[in-house]
C-alpha positions as CSV (number, residue, x, y, z in Angstrom):
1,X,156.8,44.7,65.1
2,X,155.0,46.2,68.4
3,X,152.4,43.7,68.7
4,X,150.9,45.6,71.4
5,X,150.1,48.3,69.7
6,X,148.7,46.1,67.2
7,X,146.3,44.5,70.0
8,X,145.6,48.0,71.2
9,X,144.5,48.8,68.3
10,X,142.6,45.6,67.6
11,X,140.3,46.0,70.7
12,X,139.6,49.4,69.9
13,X,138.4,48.8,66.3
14,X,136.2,45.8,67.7
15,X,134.9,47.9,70.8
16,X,134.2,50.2,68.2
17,X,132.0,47.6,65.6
18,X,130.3,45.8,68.9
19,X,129.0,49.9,69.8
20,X,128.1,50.7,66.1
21,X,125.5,47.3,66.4
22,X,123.9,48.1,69.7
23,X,123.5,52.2,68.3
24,X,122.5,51.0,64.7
25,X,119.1,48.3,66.1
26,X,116.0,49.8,66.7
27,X,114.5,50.8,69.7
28,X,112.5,47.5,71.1
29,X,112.8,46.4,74.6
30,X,116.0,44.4,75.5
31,X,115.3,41.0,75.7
32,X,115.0,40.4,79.2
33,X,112.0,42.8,79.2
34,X,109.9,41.2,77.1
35,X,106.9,39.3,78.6
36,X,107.4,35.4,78.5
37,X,104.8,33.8,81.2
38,X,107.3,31.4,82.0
39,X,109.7,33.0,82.9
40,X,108.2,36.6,84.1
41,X,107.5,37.3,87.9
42,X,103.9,36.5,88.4
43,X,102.5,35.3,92.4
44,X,100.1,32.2,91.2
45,X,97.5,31.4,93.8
46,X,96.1,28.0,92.7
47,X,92.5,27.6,93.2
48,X,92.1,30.4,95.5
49,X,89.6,33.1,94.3
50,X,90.1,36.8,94.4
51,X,87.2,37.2,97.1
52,X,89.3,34.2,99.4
53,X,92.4,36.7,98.7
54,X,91.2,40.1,99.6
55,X,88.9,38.4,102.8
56,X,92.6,37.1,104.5
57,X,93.7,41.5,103.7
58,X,97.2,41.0,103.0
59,X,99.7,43.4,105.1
60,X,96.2,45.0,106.6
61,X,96.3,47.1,103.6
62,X,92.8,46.1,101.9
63,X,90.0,46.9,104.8
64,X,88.3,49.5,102.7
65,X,87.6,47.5,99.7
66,X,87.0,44.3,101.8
67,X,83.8,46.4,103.5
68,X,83.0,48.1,100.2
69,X,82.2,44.8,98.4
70,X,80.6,43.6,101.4
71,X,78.6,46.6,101.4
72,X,77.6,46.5,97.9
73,X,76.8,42.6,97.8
74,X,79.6,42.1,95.4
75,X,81.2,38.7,97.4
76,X,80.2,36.5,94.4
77,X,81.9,38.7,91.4
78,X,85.2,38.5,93.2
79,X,84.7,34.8,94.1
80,X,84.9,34.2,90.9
81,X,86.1,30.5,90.0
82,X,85.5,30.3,86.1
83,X,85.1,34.0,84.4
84,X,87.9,35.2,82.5
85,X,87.9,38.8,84.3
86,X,90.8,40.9,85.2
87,X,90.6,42.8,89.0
88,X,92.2,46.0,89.8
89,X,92.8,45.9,93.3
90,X,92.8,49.4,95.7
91,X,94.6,49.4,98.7
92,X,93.3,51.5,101.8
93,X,95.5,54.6,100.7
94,X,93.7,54.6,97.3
95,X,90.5,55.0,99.4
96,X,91.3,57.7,101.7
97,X,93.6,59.5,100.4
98,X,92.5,63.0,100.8
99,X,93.4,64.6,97.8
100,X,92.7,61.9,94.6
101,X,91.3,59.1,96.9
102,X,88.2,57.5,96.3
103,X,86.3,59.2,99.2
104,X,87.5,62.6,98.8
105,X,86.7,62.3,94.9
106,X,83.8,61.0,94.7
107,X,82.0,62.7,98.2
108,X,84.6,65.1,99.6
109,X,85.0,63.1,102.7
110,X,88.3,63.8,104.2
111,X,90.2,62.3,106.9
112,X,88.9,58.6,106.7
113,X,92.4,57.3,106.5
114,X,92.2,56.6,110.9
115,X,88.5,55.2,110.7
116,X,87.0,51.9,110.7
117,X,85.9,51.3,107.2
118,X,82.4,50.4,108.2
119,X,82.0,53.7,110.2
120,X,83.3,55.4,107.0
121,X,81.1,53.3,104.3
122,X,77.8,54.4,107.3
123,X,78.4,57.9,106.2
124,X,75.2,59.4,105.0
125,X,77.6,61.4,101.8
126,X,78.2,57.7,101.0
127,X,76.0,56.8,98.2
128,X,76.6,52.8,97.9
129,X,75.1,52.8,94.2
130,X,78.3,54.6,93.2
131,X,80.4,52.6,95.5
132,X,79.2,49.3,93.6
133,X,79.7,51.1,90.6
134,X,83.0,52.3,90.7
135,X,83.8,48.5,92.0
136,X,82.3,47.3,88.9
137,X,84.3,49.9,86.8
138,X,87.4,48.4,88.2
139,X,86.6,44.9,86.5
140,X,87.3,44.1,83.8
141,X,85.3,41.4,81.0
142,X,88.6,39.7,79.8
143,X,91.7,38.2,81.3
144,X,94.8,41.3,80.9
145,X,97.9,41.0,81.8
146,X,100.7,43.6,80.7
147,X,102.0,41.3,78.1
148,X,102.3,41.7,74.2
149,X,99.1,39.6,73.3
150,X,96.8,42.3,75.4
151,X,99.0,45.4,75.3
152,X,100.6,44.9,71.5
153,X,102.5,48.0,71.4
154,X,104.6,50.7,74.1
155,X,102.4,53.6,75.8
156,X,99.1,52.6,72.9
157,X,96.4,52.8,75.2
158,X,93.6,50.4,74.3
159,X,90.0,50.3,75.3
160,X,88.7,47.4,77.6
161,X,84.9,46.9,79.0
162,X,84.1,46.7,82.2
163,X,81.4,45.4,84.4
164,X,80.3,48.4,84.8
165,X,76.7,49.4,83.4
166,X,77.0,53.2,83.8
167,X,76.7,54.8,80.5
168,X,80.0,56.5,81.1
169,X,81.9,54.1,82.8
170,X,81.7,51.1,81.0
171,X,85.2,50.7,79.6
172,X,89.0,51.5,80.8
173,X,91.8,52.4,78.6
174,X,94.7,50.1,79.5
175,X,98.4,51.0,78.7
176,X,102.4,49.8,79.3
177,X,105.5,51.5,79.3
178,X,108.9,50.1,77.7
179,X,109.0,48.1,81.0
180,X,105.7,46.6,81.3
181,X,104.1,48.7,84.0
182,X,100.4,49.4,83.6
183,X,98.8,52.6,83.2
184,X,94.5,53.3,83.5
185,X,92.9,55.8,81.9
186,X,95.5,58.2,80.7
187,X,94.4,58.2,77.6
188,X,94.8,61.5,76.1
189,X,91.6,61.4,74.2
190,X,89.3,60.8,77.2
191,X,87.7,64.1,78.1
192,X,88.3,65.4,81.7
193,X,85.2,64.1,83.6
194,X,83.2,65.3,86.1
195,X,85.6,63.8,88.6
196,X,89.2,65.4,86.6
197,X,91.2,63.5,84.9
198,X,92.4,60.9,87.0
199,X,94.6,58.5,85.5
200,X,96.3,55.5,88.0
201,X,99.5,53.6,87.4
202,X,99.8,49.9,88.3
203,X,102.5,48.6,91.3
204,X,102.0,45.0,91.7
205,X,100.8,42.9,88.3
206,X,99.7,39.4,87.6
207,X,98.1,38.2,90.8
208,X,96.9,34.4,89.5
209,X,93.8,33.3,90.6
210,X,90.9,30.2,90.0
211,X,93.5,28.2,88.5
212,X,94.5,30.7,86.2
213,X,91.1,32.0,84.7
214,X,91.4,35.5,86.7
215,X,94.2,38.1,87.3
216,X,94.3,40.8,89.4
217,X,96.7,43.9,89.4
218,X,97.0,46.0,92.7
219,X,96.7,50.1,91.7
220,X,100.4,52.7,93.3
221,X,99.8,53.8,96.6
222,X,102.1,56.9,98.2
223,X,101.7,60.0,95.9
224,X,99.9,58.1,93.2
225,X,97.3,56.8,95.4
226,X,94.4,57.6,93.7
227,X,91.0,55.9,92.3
228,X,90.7,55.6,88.6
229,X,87.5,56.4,86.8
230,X,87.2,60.3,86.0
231,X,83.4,60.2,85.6
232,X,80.3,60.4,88.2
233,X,77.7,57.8,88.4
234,X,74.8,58.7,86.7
235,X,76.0,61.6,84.9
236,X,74.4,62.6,81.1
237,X,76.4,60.5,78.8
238,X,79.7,62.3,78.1
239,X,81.3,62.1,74.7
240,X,84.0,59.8,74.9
């Protein structure tokens, strides 16, 4: 008896079984996918508030938003030591970015990317009602991260409220792919705006703050750097 062959043959068959199982399960993330808290890659900041965070601007990269909540009297929102609120952070490219940035979106101001944020925010196109709103927009009344308990199912994109008041801005669809990135406000369903339709992916998730009542998320920079609400502030209300 070759009992090669017969081993050769063996392995095959149970090469073949083993490939049958993986084809035959449904489609769910693979295990190591799946959000688990303790185990996941999350940057936990103690005590430290998101204000105390963004004041220190990390890597230089968050001078614009630093002047535009000074500007708008917003220190004690993101100093925030007991609210259960979820921040989306934009770094300077999301700001000046001169094709979906904030600036050239919301006041066609171009070329700010080289120029002291307060000289920018002295502007007389910059209106600073809409810069507080838009900051407000980008906050959101209950603590999200891009796990299963928030985000139940794969690219569903569920409706948040923010702190915004404007009557078209108060809430922010919220959505993950298969591996747990965040998406804003690509919901299908929301009409284009007066802005476009300007949707913004997530880079950098679960920034832990106040001991764990807040999170913050930090918004794709390079081609995606863009702002994220797609309607102007003070605008007729828009059928959502």
């Amino acid at each position: 008896m070759n009992t090669k062959k017969i081993y050769k043959k063996g392995s095959v068959l149970l090469l073949f079984i083993v490939t049958l199982g993986f084809v035959s399960c449904d489609l769910e993330p693979q295990e190591k996918f799946r959000f688990d808290p303790e185990v996941s890659p999350q940057v936990t900041f103690g005590s430290t508030t998101p204000w105390e965070w963004l004041e220190a601007n990390p890597k230089g990269e968050f001078g614009f938003m630093i002047e535009a909540i000074k500007q708008t009297g917003l220190e004690g929102v993101y100093d925030n030591k007991t609210y259960n609120y979820t921040y989306f952070f934009m770094k300077d490219a999301n700001w000046t970015n001169n094709g979906a940035g904030f600036f050239s979106k919301e006041f066609n101001l171009k070329d700010t990317a080289d120029k002291d944020p307060a000289e920018v925010f002295a502007d007389p196109k910059v209106d600073l009602e809409i810069v507080k709103n838009a900051l407000l927009h980008l906050i959101v009344d209950k603590y999200v991260d891009q796990g299963p308990d928030n985000l139940v199912s794969l690219d569903v994109h569920y409706t948040f409220n923010t702190l915004s008041q404007d009557i078209n801005n108060k809430t922010m669809t919220i959505s993950r792919d298969w591996n747990y990135n965040m998406g804003l406000n690509g919901s299908p369903d929301l009409p284009t705006g007066t802005l476009g339709s300007i949707n913004s992916n997530v880079s950098l998730h679960n920034y832990i703050f106040s001991d764990g009542n807040c999170v913050a998320h930090i918004l794709a920079t390079g081609n995606n750097a863009k702002m994220t609400r797609r309607y102007k502030f003070g605008e007729p209300k828009i059928d959502l």
